[in-house]
N, C-alpha and C positions, 0 to 999 in steps of 0.2 A: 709744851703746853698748847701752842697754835694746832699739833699737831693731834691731840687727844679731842680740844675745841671740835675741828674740819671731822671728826670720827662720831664724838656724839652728834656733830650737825646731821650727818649721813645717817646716821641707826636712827634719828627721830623723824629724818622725814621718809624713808621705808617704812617704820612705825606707821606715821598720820598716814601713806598714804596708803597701804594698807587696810586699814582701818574705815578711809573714804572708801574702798571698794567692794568691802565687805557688807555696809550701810549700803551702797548703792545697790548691789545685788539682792537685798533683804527685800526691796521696795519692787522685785520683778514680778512678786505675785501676792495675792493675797486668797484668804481661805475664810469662804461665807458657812454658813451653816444655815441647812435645809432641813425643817423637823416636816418628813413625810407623814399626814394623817392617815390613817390607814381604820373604817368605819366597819367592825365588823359583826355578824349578827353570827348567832351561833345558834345552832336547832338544837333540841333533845335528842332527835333522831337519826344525827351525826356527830362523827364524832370530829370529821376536819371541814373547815369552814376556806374557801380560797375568793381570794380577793385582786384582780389581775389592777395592776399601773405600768405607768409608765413616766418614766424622766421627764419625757416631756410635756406632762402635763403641771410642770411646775416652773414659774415664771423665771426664778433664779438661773434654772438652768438653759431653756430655753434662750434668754437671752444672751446669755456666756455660753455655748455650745462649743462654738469654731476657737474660743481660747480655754478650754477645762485642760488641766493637768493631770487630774488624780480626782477618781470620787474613793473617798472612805464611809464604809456604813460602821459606825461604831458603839451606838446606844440605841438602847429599843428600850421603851416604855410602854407598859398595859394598865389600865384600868375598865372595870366595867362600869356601865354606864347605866343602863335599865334592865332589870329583870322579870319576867314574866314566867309563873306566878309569882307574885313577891317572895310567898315562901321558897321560893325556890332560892332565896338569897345564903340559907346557913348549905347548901347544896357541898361538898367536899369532891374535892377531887385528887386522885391521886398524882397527876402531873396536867401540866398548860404547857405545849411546850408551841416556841414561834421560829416559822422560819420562811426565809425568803428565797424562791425558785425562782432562779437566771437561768436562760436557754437550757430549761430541763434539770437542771442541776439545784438539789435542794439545799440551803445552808440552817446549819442550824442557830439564830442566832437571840435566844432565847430560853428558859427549860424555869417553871416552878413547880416544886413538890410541896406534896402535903400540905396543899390550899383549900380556902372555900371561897366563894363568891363573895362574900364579907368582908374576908380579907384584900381583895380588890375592889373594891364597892367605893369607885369615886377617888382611891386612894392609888396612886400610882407607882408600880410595880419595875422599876429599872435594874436593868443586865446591861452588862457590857459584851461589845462582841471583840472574841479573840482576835488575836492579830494575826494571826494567819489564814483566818476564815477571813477574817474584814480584806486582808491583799488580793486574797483569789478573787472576792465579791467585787471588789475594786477594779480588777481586769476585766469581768466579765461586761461591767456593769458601762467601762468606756466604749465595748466593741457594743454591745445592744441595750442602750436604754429601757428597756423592756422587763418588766420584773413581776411577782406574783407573790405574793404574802398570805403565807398560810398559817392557822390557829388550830393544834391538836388540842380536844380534851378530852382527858382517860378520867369518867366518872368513878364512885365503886359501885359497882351492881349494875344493874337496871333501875335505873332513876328515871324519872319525868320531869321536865321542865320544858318550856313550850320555848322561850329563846332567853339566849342574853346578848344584849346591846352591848359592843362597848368598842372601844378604841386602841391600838394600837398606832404608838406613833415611833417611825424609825430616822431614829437624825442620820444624817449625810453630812459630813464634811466634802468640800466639794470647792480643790486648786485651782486656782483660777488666774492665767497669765496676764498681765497688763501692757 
């Protein structure tokens, strides 16, 4: 009996301590979220609209630079915002598609079909980005903070419309050591 006692004494405290160092390690970093605004105005008379940033124009990460672990971009959100001419709001398009260009390299991380401006008119539009775009964007994105967001839209025809205002916003998770 003493000697079954002395055996669970031993499996419970490898258990507890265990357990303390698994909790301690949880506590090595913590993970903020960075929703990037990204203001973008769209001509008639184009069809891609590019928009240059950078990391460091955003205080979260600036201030945590020298301890980041891991940035993930992993949700993008669109809505339009103003239209000009108004009519131009039932406007159709065959696809919106968004993506963000690191050192030359385009990601896709975004794509809607069969929209009008109505249907994003104020109402916001979220994609998820795959996880193996978001790794690679992740890499690229530790070695140059530097990044470029870009908005395609495939009208049908020859249509007019003189711009549309609107927003894109890309969140960042963004690991951050303690």
């Amino acid at each position: 009996m003493k000697k079954i006692n002395i055996f669970i004494s031993f499996v419970l405290i490898v258990l507890i301590n265990g357990c303390y160092s698994d909790t301690i390690d949880s506590f090595k970093t913590i993970i903020i979220q960075v929703p990037l605004n990204q203001d973008i105005v769209n001509f008639g008379n184009s069809r891609e609209t590019i928009t240059p940033d950078n990391l460091n124009n955003y205080a979260d990460y600036r201030n945590n630079v020298d301890r980041i672990k891991s940035i993930q971009i992993y949700q993008v959100a669109y809505h339009a915002n103003e239209v000009y001419p108004e009519d131009a709001i039932s406007q159709r398009f065959k696809s919106m598609e968004f993506f963000v260009e690191i050192n030359d390299k385009r990601y896709n991380i975004a794509r809607f079909e069969e929209i009008s401006v109505q249907d994003m008119y104020r109402i916001p539009q979220i994609d998820q980005v795959d996880d193996a775009t978001a790794e690679e964007m992740s890499e690229a994105l530790m070695i140059n903070p530097a990044f470029t967001s870009i908005s395609i839209f495939d009208p049908y025809g020859d249509i007019y419309y003189e711009r549309i205002l609107s927003t894109m916003i890309i969140v960042v998770k963004i690991e951050i050591e303690l």
